[in-house]
C-alpha positions in Angstrom: 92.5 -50.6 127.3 91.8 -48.7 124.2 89.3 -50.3 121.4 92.2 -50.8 119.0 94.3 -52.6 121.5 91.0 -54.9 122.3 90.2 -55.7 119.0 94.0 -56.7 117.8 94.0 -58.9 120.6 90.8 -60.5 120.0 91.4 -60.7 116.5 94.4 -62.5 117.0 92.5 -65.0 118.9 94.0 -64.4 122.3 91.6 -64.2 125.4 90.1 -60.9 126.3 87.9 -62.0 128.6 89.3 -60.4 131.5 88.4 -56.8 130.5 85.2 -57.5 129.7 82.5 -56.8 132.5 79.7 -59.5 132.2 78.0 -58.6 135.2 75.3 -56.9 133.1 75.5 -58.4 129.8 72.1 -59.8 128.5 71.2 -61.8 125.7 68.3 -59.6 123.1 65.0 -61.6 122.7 66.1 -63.9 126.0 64.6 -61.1 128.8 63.0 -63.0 131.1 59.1 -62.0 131.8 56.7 -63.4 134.2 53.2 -65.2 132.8 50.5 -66.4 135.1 48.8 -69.6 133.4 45.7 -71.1 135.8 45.9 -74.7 135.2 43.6 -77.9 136.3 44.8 -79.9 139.4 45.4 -83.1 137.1 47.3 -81.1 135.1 49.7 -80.3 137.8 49.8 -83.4 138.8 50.8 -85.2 135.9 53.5 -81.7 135.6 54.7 -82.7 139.2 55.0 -86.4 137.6 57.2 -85.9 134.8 59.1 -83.2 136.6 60.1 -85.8 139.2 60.8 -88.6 136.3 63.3 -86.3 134.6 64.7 -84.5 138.0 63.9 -80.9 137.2 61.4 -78.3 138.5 57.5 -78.2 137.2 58.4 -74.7 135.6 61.5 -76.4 133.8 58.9 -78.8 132.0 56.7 -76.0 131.0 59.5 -74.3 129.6 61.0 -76.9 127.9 57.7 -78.2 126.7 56.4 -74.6 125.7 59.9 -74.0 123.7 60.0 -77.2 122.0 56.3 -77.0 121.2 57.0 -73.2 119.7 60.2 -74.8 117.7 58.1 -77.8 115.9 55.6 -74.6 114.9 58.0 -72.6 112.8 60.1 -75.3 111.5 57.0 -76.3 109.7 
């Protein structure tokens, strides 16, 4: 399909999705890296605690924690 063709079609709200290849797509600023943080054994526990009391993984509450954390920060 030709870029015209594509963008009348999008522009004219119909769906294009099917000749788009998201396979690769990524979102900029939302590349995932990997961080090594040594951390107490109460503080995994209580981690391993509140992961458990809202069903999700001990990394999920560090993330969700860090982000919200980082959010509060420059919102003020």
């Amino acid at each position: 399909m030709k870029a015209k063709e594509f963008d009348k079609k999008f522009d004219s709200n119909q769906d294009v999705t099917a000749h788009l290849n998201v396979s690769k797509a990524r979102r900029p600023g939302h590349e995932q890296k990997r961080v090594n943080v040594d951390f107490p054994s109460w503080v995994i526990e209580q981690l391993d605690f509140q992961a458990k009391r809202l069903g999700v993984t001990r990394q999920s509450v560090i993330k969700m924690w860090i982000a919200e954390r980082l959010d509060q920060l420059s919102s003020s």
